[in-house]
N, C-alpha and C positions, 0 to 999 in steps of 0.2 A: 454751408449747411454741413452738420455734423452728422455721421455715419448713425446709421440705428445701434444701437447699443443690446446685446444678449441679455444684459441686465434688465434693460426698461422692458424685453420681451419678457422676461422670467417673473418681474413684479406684477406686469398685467396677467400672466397665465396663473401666479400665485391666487392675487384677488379674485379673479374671476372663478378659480376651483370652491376658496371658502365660501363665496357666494354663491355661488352653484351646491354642493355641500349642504351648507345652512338650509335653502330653500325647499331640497329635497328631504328633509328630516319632515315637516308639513305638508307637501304636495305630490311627492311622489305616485300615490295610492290613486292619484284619480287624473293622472297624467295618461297619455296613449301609448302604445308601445317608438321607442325611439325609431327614426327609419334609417336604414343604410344607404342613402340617396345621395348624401352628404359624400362619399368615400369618392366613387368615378367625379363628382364635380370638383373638388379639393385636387385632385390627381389629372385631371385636365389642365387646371387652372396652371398645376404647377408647371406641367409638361411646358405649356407654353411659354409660361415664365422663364424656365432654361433654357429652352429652344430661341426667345429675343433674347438672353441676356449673353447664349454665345453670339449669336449674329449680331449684337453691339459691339459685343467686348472686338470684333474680330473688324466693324468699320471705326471704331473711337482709335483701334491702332494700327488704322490704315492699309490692312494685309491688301497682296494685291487681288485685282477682280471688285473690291469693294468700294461705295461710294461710301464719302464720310459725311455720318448722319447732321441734322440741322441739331441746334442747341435748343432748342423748345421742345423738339422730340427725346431727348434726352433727360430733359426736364420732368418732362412729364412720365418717363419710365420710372423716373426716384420717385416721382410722386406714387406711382405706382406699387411699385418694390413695397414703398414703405405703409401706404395700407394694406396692402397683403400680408406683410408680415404680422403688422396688428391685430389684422381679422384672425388670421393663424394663431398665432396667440391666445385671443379671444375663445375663439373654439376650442384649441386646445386644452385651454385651463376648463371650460363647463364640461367637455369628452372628458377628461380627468376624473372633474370632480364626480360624476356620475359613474366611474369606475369603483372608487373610493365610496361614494355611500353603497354601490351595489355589491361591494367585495364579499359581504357576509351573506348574501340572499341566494346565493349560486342555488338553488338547491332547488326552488320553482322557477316556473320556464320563462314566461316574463321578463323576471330581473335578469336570467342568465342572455336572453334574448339582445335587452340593452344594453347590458354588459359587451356584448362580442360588438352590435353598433357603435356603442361608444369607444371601444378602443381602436375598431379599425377607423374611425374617424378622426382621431387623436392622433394613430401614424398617419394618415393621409395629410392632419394642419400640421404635421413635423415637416413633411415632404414639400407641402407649401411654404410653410415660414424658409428652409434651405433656398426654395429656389426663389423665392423674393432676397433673401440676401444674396444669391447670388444675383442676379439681376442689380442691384443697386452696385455692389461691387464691380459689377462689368463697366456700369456707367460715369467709371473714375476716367480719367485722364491719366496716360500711364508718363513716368517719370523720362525726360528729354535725356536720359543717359544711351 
């Protein structure tokens, strides 16, 4: 299996902002106010995403004290990693796009309201998509030199 790629991250956050975007040109107006609820759960997830992907990275290379992990559990950390980073992405790109249709409405309290939701939600799936790659990069197998 081949490493997630920054690219295939950046074309799903692409799509997902136009279509976030698009959809808000129609619906906005009778949408609810976006919630900040989003931000501590993204920032949780990721915490702990770093938190396993050092404690792998430190049994896959055997440091002493640590037991080395089963390969199914490893497994399933990439499986992991790599919808994390998707989701991150995903959210990323609709936080985005929702920056971007609200950029010009700053001026009533609403849009300004979603606005500051949607961006610290957008840093929080940054936060996330880093620590799902790092998490998958911990669960390489390091080079026998």
């Amino acid at each position: 299996m081949k490493p997630t790629r920054l690219s295939t991250l950046g074309i799903i956050a692409l799509v997902c902002l136009v279509v976030t975007w698009l959809t808000l040109r129609g619906l906005y107006a009778s949408l609810p106010p976006l919630p900040w609820t989003g931000v501590p759960g993204l920032l949780a997830v990721a915490a702990i995403e770093a938190g396993a992907g050092r404690d792998l990275r430190r049994r896959i290379a055997r440091k002493p004290g640590t037991k080395p992990p089963q390969p199914l559990f490893v497994s399933r950390m990439v499986a992991l990693a790599r919808a994390s980073s998707v989701a991150a992405a995903i959210v990323f790109g609709i936080c985005i796009g929702f920056v971007g249709y609200l950029g010009g409405m700053l001026n009533a309290a609403n849009p300004r309201h979603d606005t500051i939701s949607a961006a610290s939600t957008a840093a929080s799936a940054l936060a996330l998509a880093a620590a799902a790659l790092y998490l998958e990069y911990s669960c390489r197998v390091p080079d026998p030199s």
